[in-house]
TORKOL-4160 file (C-alpha; in steps of 0.2 Angstrom, whole numbers, padded with zeros to 4 digits, m for minus):
115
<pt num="1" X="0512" Y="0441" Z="0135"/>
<pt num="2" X="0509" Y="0441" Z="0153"/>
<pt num="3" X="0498" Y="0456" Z="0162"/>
<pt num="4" X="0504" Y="0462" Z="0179"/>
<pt num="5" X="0490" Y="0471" Z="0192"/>
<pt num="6" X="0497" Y="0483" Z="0202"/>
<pt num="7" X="0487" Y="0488" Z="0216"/>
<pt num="8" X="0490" Y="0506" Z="0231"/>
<pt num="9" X="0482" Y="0512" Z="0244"/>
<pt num="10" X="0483" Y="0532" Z="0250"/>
<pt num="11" X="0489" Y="0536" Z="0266"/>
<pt num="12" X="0490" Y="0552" Z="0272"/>
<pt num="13" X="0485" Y="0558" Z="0253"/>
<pt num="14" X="0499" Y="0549" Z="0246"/>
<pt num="15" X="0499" Y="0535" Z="0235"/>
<pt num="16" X="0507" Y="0518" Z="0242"/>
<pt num="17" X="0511" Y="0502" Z="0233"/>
<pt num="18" X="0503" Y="0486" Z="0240"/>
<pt num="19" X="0517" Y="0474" Z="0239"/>
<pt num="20" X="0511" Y="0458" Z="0228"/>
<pt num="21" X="0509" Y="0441" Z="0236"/>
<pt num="22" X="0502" Y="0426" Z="0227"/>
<pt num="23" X="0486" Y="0422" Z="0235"/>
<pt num="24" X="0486" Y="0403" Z="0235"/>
<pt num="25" X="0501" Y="0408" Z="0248"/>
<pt num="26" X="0490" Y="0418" Z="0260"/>
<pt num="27" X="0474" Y="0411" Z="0258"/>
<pt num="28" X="0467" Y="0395" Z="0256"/>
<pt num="29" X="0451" Y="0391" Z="0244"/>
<pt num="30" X="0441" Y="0388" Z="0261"/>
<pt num="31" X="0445" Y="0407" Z="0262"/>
<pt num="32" X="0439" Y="0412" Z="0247"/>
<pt num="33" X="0422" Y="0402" Z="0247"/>
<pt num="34" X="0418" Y="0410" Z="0265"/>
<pt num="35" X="0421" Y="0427" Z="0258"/>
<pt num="36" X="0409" Y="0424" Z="0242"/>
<pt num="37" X="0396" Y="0414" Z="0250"/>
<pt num="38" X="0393" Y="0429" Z="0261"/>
<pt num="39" X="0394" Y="0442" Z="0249"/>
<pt num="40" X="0390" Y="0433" Z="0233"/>
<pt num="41" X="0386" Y="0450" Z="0223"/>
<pt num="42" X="0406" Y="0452" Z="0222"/>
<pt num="43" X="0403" Y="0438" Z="0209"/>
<pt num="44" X="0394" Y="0454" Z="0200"/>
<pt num="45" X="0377" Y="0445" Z="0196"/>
<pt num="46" X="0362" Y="0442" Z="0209"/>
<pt num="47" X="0365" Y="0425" Z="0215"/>
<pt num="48" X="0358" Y="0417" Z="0231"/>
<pt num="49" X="0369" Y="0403" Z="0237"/>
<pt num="50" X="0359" Y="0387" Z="0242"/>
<pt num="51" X="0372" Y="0376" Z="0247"/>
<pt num="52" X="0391" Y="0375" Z="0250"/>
<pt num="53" X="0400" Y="0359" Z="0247"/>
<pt num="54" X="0387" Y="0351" Z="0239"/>
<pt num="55" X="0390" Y="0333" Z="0236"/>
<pt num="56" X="0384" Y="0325" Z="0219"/>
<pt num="57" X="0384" Y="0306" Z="0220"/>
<pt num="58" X="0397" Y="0302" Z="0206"/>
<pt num="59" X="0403" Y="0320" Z="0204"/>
<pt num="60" X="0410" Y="0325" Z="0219"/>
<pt num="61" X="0407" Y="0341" Z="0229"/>
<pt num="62" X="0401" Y="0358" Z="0223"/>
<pt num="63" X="0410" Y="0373" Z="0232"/>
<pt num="64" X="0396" Y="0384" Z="0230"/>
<pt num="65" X="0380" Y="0380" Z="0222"/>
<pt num="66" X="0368" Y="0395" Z="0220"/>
<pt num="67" X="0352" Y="0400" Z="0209"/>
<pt num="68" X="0351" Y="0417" Z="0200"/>
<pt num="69" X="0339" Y="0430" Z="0198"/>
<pt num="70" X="0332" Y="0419" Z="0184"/>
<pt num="71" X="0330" Y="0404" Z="0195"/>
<pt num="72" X="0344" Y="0398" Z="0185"/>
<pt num="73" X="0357" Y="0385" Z="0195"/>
<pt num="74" X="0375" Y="0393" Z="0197"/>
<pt num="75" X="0391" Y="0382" Z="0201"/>
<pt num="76" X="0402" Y="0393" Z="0208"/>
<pt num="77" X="0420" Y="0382" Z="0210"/>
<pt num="78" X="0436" Y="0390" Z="0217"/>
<pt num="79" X="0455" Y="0383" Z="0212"/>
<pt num="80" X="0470" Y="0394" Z="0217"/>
<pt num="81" X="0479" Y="0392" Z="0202"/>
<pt num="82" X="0477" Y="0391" Z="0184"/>
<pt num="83" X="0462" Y="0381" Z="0177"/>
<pt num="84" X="0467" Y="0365" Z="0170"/>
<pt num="85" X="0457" Y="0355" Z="0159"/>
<pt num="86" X="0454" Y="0343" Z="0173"/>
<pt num="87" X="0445" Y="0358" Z="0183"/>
<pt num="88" X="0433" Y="0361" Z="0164"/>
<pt num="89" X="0431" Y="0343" Z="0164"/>
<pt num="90" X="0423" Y="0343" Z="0184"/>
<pt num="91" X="0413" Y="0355" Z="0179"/>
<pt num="92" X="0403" Y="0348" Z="0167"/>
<pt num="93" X="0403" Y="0333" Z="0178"/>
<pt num="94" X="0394" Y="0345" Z="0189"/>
<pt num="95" X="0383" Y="0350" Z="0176"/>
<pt num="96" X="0380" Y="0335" Z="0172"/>
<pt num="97" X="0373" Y="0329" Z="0185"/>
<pt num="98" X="0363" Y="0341" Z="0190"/>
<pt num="99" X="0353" Y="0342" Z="0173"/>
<pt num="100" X="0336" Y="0339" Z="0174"/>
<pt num="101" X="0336" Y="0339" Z="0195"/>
<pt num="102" X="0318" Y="0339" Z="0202"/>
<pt num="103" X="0315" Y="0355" Z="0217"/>
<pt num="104" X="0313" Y="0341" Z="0230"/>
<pt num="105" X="0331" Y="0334" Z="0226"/>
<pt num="106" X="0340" Y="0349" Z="0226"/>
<pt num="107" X="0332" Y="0353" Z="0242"/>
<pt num="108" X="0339" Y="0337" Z="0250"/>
<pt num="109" X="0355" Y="0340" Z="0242"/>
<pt num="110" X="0356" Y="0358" Z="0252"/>
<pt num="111" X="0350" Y="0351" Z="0268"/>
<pt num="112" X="0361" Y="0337" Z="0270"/>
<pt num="113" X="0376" Y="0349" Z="0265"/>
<pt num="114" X="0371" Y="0364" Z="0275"/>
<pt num="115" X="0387" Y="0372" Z="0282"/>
């Protein structure tokens, strides 16, 4: 069964429906990753975001890579559309290869990616 979201605004102390658009129309994932790594509480945890488009050597890039209020990593990946398998599968490449990571590497993985 599919869900529907329907979203209004008041003007003039009347309720007006927002007309749906898909988002992946409007905005791209570019959008979206500005947005958050700006205001990452949106996320609705603490997070500090150390890096954007972090690049892992075998893995690819991380959209945003941030640490909690635990000091725990967060990958933080944005896709438009559905999640596929393929999208589960680089993130636990991600993972992966950030296991075990030393302070000093992940600093120079932030500072060569700073953006």
């Amino acid at each position: 069964m599919k869900s529907e979201i329907k979203l209004w605004t008041v003007e003039l102390d009347k309720l007006i429906p927002i007309q749906s658009v898909k988002f992946g129309e409007q905005y791209r994932e570019e959008n979206l990753e500005t947005w958050i790594a700006e205001s990452p509480d949106v996320l609705g945890v603490k997070l500090l975001v150390v890096g954007r488009q972090v690049t892992l050597r075998g893995a690819g890039e991380i959209d945003l890579l941030c640490v909690n209020a635990q000091g725990k990593l967060v990958i933080v990946e944005f896709k438009r559309d559905q999640t596929s398998r393929d999208t589960v599968a680089q993130i636990l490449d991600y993972c992966s290869a950030l296991d075990g990571i030393e302070l000093e590497q992940l600093f120079s993985l932030t500072r060569a990616c700073s953006h």
